[in-house]
Structure formats: C-alpha cells, structure tokens
C-alpha positions, 0 to 999 in steps of 0.5 A: 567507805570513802567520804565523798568530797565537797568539791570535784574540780573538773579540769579539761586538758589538750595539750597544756603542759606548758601551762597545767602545773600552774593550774593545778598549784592554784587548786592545790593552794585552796584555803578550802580543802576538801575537794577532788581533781578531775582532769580529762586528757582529750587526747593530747599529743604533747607530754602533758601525761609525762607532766602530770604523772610528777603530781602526787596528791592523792586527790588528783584523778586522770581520765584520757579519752580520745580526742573529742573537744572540750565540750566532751572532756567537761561532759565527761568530768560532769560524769565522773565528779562525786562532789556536792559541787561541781567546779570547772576550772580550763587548763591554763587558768587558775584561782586566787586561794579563796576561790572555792572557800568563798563559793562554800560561803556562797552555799551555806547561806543560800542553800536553795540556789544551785550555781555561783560565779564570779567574773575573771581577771583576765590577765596575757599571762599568769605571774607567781605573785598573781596566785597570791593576791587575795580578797577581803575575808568578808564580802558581800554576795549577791543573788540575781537573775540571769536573764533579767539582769544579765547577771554574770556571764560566767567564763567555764573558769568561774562558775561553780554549780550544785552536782546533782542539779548539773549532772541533770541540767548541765550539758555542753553541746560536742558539736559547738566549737564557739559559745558552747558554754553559753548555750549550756548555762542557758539550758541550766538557767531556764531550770535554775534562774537565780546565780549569785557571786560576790563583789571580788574576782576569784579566778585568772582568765590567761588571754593568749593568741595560740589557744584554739578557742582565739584561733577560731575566733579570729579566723571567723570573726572577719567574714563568717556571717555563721559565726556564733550562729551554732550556739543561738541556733540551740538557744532557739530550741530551747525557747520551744521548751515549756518551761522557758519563761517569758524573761528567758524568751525576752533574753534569747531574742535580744542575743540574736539581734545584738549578733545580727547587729555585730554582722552588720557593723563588721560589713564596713560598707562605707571602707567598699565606697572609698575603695571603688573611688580609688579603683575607678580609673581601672576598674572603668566608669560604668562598673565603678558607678553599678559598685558606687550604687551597689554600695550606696544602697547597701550603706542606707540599708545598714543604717536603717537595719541598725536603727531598727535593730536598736530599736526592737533590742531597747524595747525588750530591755525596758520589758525586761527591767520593768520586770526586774522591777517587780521582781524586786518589789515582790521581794522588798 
C-alpha cells in the first residue's frame, strides 16, 4: 500500500503555461520532500496540458475538470489531497526551497494548531535567482489570533492548513469572483482561531496586470459600489453561526466599515465641485449653482460619514486589543 504524503500541494491552473514550469520547479526544489502535487486544469484552452505532459515526477497528479473558477478548482484539490497537509500554491506563484520544511517545523512544535502562513514577497516577475534566495535555518515562530491581532492575512500562495481539519472546515465560495479566499479563511478561523508563521517570506506573489483576479479588479474598483460586497455578505452569515465569538463578530463588523469608508473615499466629491465650476459657462448658472449644491451637500456628508466611520472602527480596535490583552495575560 502506498504511503500517503505529508504534504499535497494543490495547484489550481487556467491557462498558465507561460508560467506553470516555473511554478512546479519551485515545489520540485523543496529541501522537504515528502509531498505530492495536485494540479487542477480548469478547463484551460491554452497548451497548458501539452506543457505539463514534459513533467515526469512521479509525485505529479492532474486533475481536468471544466472550467468553473478557481474556487472550484481549490475545492476540488481540497477533495483529492491525501496528505497530512494540505498546501495551496496559484500557478504563477512559487516558493523559496524551505517553504514546506518550515511549515513541517511549524507543526512539530505546535501540533495543536491547524494552519500556518507566511506573508508573500510580492515580485512583477519571478527571476531564476529569486528561487534561490533562502532564509535562516533557525527562526523564530509565532502563534496569533486571526481576529484579534489581525494576524496574517494569508494570500492562497502561503497558507498551509492540517487536511482533515481543511477537508471539514475549509471551502471556497464557487460564487465569489473577488476576496474568496478571505471569506474561506474566515470560515476556518471561527473553528480554528489561532495561525502561526514565521519572521521570514517563503513564498513569491508575481503581481501582473493580465491575471483575471487584477482585471476584475481594476474594472470594479472605479465605480462598483458592490465591489467585495459578495465575500462581506457570506462573512454576514457567518456571524449568525453560534459559534462565532465575540472577537470574530468585532473583526466582521470592522471589515464592513473600512470597505464602506474605501467607497466613500473613492467618490472624490471635491474633483465633482472643481469640474462644475469649470463647466459652468456651458452647462448655465441655474443648473451649475442645483450641481454646486448637490455637491456641496454630498462633500459635508462624506466628511461627517468618515468621522463617524473612523470612529465606531477605532472603538471595536481598542475592544478588540483590550482583549488581545487578556489574552496574553491569561497566557503569561
């Protein structure tokens, strides 16, 4: 019988060839060995399967499926691992070579934690010299809770989860297209709060502006008052669980208002009240002076929002570090 592997690394793909060989060298070049790949071909129309078939490790698996985002590619590597660990690793992405050995530290000395995460280097493109950068064999790690000490953040890239607990807690919205890995981390962290990570990046974040997620990104962002509003909706639902503490409730509620105040800070009323003066010979007097005031009004308004928006979110802050104080007094 085959033994099964400490890691599966899931590697959800759509029409990455350009970057996938890359991607796999890095997992190939692990100092930690004992792990599988996983990579999920959502029904990409490029020559990514012609590209892939040139690999040969016998710890490479290929799953196609038809096309249904990523979030269904992850649920189905989530499916498939057979791992202690589960590890999620996007196509054009890549890991320095301690990356999984230092997550296997992570877990020997704290076996009653279920994820881990580091915080990416985020790079417009990944060099063959970057794959060789490394960090201190000793180094020094870190147990936190996610919504009291706004923790890491993990990217998909980074985090890398206990599969038996992912398998039961873990699932990322199909129906999301933006933030869906935040509203799946914060499912699994109201059933398993505390992440740990260490001092040092691990893993390379390549930001470039033809991926999918930036598309979407920079065509909603202008104007789409909606935009993120998907994943803080599902996060909503989750408050109603009974389960959700006080810490997460606290967090959920601070998120929501720091995205109504990026809105609001997007609306740049003051560049509408320049424009109508300059308009004003043409548009006439009567209608520029209706616009001035429209304007004026929607100027105060969003002055006297953000006050109060920065008020309410530093009142849940100093709750939420008043518990992080007890917290650690508990502990100390």
């Amino acid at each position: 019988m085959k033994k099964e592997p400490l890691f599966s690394v899931v590697i959800p793909a759509y029409n990455c060839a350009q970057f996938i060989q890359q991607t796999l060298r890095s997992v190939y070049e692990q100092t930690e060995r004992d792990f599988e790949i996983i990579v999920v071909n959502d029904g990409s129309s490029d020559n990514l399967l012609e590209v892939l078939a040139q690999e040969d490790d016998s710890r490479l698996r290929i799953i196609n499926q038809k096309n249904g985002g990523v979030s269904r590619a992850r649920n189905k590597g989530i499916q498939e691992a057979r791992g202690k660990y589960i590890s999620f690793l996007d196509s054009d992405d890549a890991w320095l070579p301690c990356h999984l050995e230092k997550a296997r530290v992570f877990f020997e000395k704290y076996p009653e934690y279920f994820w881990y995460a580091t915080k990416p280097i985020k790079v417009d493109a990944i060099e063959e010299s970057d794959l060789q950068m490394n960090v201190p064999d000793k180094c020094d790690y870190y147990v936190s809770n996610w919504f009291l000490e706004f923790a890491v953040l993990p990217l998909c890239s980074q985090a890398v989860l206990n599969s038996e607990k992912a398998k039961k807690y873990l699932h990322f919205p199909e129906d999301v297209k933006m933030f869906e890995d935040n509203v799946a981390w914060s499912y699994f962290a109201i059933n398993a709060g505390n992440i740990g990570t260490i001092e040092y990046s691990t893993s390379l974040y390549r930001q470039w502006n033809c991926s999918a997620s930036q598309i979407y990104r920079n065509q909603r962002m202008i104007s789409d008052i909606s935009y993120g509003s998907e994943a803080l909706l599902i996060q909503q639902k989750i408050l109603k669980e009974e389960k959700c503490s006080l810490e997460a409730r606290l967090y959920f509620r601070k998120r929501s208002l720091c995205n109504w105040l990026a809105h609001i800070n997007r609306l740049n009323i003051g560049q509408w009240r320049q424009v109508i003066r300059e308009r004003q010979y043409v548009t006439g007097k009567c209608i520029s002076q209706l616009l001035y005031l429209y304007a004026w009004g929607g100027h105060v308004a969003t002055k006297l929002l953000t006050k109060l928006i920065l008020k309410h979110t530093d009142r849940i802050q100093r709750k939420l570090d008043q518990m992080l104080f007890l917290v650690k007094r508990k502990l100390n």
